[in-house]
Structures are given as structure tokens and as C-alpha cells.
C-alpha positions in Angstrom: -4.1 5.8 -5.8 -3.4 3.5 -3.0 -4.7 4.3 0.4 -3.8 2.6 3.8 -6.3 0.4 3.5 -4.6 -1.9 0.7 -2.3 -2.6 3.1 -3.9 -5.5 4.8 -4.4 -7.1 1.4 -0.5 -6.3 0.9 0.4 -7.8 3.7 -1.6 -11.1 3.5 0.0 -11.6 0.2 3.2 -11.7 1.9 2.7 -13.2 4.6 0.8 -16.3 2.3 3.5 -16.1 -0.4 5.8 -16.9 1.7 4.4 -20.0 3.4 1.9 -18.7 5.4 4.5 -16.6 7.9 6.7 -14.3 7.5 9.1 -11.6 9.4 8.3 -7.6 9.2 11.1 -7.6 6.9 10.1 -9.9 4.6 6.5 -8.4 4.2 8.3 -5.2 3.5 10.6 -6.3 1.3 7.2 -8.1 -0.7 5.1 -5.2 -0.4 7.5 -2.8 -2.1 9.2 -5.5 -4.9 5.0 -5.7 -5.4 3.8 -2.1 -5.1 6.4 0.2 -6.0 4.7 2.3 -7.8 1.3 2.2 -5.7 3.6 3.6 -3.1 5.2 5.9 -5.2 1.7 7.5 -6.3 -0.1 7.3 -3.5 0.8 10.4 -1.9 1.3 10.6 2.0 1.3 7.0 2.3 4.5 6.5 0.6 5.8 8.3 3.8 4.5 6.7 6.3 3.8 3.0 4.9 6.7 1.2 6.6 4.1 2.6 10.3 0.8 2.2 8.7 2.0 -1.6 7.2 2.2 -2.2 11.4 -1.3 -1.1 11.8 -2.5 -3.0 9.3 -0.8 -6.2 10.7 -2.8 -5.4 14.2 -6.1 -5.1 11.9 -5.3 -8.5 10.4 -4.7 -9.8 14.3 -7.6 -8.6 15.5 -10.0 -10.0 12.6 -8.4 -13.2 13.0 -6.6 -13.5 9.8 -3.2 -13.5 11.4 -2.2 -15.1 14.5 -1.9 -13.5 17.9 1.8 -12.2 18.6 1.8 -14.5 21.9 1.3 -17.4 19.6 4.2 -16.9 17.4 7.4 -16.7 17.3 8.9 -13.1 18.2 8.1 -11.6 15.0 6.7 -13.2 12.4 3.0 -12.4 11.6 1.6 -16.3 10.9 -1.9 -16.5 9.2 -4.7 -18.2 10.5 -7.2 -20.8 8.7 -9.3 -17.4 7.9 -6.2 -15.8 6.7 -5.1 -18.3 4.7 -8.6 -17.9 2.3 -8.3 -14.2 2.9 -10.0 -12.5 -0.1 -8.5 -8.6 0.1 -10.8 -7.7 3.2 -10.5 -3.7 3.4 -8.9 -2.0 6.6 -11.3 -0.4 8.5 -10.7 3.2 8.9 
């Protein structure tokens, strides 16, 4: 069962399959074309992903994998070097 912790892996994927940035949308859009059925299964989180997804943007902001939001463009999440060889780091609760 997925947990909210997966979600930083989700949303790297995105954010990398599309070029290395992406808008909210987009990384939503990926995340449930992808993991559907994670979502579907995993309980709680299948309520609440679409908020948690956001937390797990600011845990990929913080750690460096994404840029900070005064270095982008009003919303879209771009990776950083690190991000961009990000190997499915876990969320930390």
C-alpha cells in the first residue's frame, strides 16, 4: 500500500518526465495516469494526495532536489542538478 512518502518519488518522476519542470497540474495529472491504483489502495491517502503531493514538493525544495519557488517561474516545481539524479529518496515523516 502506498503511503505519503512515495510521493516525493512520484513527483520527481514528473517533474523529470517532463523535462525537468513541470506545473502542479501536470505532476498531478502524471502521478494519477502513473499510480492509479497505488492511490486507489492506499487507504486515506487517496483522500488527501492532491494536499500531501504539496508537502512533498516542499520536502523535495528543502533537500534540494527541486528548486526554490523564488527561482522559478510562478508555479512550476524545476529540479535541481541533485534532483535531476534523484534515486526515489523517502519523505521524511
Amino acid at each position: 500500500m502506498s503511503t505519503k512518502e512515495d510521493l516525493a518519488g512520484w513527483v520527481m518522476e514528473a517533474v523529470l518526465n517532463n523535462g525537468g519542470e513541470a506545473k502542479i497540474l501536470t505532476i498531478c495529472k502524471h502521478v494519477w495516469d502513473n499510480h492509479e491504483q497505488d492511490l486507489r489502495q492506499s487507504g486515506d491517502l487517496f483522500y488527501t494526495w492532491g494536499y500531501d503531493i504539496r508537502w512533498a514538493g516542499q520536502w523535495l525544495r528543502d533537500n534540494e532536489y527541486l528548486m526554490p519557488k523564488e527561482a522559478c517561474k510562478r508555479g512550476v516545481w524545476v529540479a535541481t542538478t541533485k534532483g535531476k539524479n534523484y534515486m526515489g529518496t523517502a519523505v521524511a515523516k
